[in-house]
N, C-alpha and C positions, 0 to 999 in steps of 0.2 A: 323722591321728594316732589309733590305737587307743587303746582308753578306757587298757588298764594304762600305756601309755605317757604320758597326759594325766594319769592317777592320783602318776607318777613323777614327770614335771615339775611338778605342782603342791607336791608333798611337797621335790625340789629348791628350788622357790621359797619356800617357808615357812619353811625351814634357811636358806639364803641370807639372807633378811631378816632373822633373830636376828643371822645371824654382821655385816649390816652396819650393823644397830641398834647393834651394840654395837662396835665397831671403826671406824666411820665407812666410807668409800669407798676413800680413796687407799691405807689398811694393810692391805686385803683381796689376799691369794691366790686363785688358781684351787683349789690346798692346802686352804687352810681351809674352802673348801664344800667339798672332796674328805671331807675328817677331820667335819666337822660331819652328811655326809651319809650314812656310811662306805658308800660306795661308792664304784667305781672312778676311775680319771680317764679312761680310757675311755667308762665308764658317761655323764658327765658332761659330756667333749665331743660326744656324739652330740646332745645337746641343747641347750647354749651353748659359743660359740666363747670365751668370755672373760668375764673381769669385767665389762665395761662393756655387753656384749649382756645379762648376766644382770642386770645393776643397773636398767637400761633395764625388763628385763622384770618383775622384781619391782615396780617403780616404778606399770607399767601396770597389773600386778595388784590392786595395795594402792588404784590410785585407781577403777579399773571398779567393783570393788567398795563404796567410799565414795559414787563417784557415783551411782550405784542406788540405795542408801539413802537416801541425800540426796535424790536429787530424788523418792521414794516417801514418804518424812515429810514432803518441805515440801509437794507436792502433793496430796496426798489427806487424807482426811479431814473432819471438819464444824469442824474448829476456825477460828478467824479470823485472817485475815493476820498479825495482831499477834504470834497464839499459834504460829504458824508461824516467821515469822523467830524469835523467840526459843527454840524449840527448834531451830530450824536452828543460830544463835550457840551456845548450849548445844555441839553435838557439835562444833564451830569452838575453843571454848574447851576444850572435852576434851583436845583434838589440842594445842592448844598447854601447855596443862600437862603432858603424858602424856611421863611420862619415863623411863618403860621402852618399849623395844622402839618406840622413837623412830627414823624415817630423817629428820628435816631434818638431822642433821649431813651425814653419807652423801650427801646431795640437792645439799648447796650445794657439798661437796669435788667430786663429782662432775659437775656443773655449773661447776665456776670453772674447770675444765681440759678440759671435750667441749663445743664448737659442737656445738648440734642444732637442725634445721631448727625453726621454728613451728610447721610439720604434724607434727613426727613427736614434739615433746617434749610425755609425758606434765602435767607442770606446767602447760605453758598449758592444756593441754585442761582439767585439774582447776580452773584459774580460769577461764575463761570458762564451763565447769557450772556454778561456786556462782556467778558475777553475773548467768546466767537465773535463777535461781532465785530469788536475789534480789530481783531485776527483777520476775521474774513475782510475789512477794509483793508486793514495795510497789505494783504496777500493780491488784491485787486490795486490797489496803487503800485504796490511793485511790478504786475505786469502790466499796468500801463506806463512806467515809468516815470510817474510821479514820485514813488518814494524809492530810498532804498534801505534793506532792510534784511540781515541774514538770518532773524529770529523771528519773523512775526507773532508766533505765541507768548517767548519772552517777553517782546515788547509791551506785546498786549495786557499780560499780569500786571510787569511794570506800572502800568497807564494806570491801567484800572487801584493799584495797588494806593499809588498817589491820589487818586479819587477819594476812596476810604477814608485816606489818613486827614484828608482834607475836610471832608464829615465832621470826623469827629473836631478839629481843630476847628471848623465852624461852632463849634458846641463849648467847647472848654476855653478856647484861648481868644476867638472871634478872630474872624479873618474879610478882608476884602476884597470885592470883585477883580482888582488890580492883582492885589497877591495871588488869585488864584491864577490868573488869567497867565501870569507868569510861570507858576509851576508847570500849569499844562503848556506852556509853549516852550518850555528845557526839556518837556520831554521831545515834544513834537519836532522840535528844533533837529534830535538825532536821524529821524526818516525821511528829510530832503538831501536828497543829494549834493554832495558841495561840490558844483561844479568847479569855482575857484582850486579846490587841491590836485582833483583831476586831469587841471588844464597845466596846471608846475609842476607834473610829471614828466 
């Protein structure tokens, strides 16, 4: 694909994503990215055959991107595992408050009606990223002794597990910074060490 071509599909997929931030999945046209993009419907099929190949591929976009970031803040730097997950939760809790130009509606409608393989759906890729990530933090806070911790992969689903369910309850039930802020610190709360129980031994 030549760059103005790569130029055009990426400007298709940034239109696309408003029109299905804000519409959901199932109420979306091939139409409305047509009008959204004003260009042709010609133009338009040369590069997705349909809704669901362009939702698929904005999907991938939106997370390549997140993923990169994500795993370049939680791994680099001189900060300490502690200080890493919790800016990592930080951009987790963004995502879940952020209610513009929001896709989990969009994700779940189109999700409740397409079987997609394991390999090919971007969402597990996006969850098993943030549980290395994860992982690899509490595996570095444990040997620095910051945390402790005899599962780090466990925990790390866990974590991420709660993140999800938190998604979607931002969506269906609405939830606030306070509530969330509390979930993720019951979890966190199990990988510091109590020294208190330690020391009554």
């Amino acid at each position: 694909m030549g760059e103005k071509s790569t130029i055009k599909k990426k400007y298709i997929l940034g239109k696309a994503r408003e029109v299905f931030a804000e519409k959901g999945f199932k109420n979306v046209t091939m139409k409305d990215i047509v009008d959204a993009c004003d260009i042709s419907r010609g133009g338009l099929y040369l590069y997705f055959s349909g809704t669901d190949e362009l939702f698929l591929a904005v999907l991938a976009d939106d997370i390549a991107e997140d993923d990169e970031e994500a795993v370049t803040a939680a791994l680099s730097g001189n900060a300490s595992a502690g200080d890493m997950l919790a800016l990592f939760l930080k951009e987790q809790k963004k995502e879940i408050l952020r209610k513009k130009n929001n896709l989990i509606v969009a994700t779940y409608e189109y999700f409740s009606v397409n079987k997609v393989s394991a390999k090919d759906n971007p969402l597990k890729k996006q969850f098993d990223t943030a549980v290395k990530i994860v992982e690899k933090l509490i595996e570095n806070g444990v040997e620095s002794g910051e945390f402790y911790c005899e599962n780090p992969l466990g925990c790390a689903r866990n974590l991420m597990y709660v993140v999800e369910g938190l998604k979607i309850t931002s969506k269906t039930v609405g939830i606030n910074e306070e509530a969330i802020d509390k979930e993720l610190m019951y979890v966190l709360e199990g990988l510091v060490p109590d020294e208190l129980n330690n020391n009554s031994n």
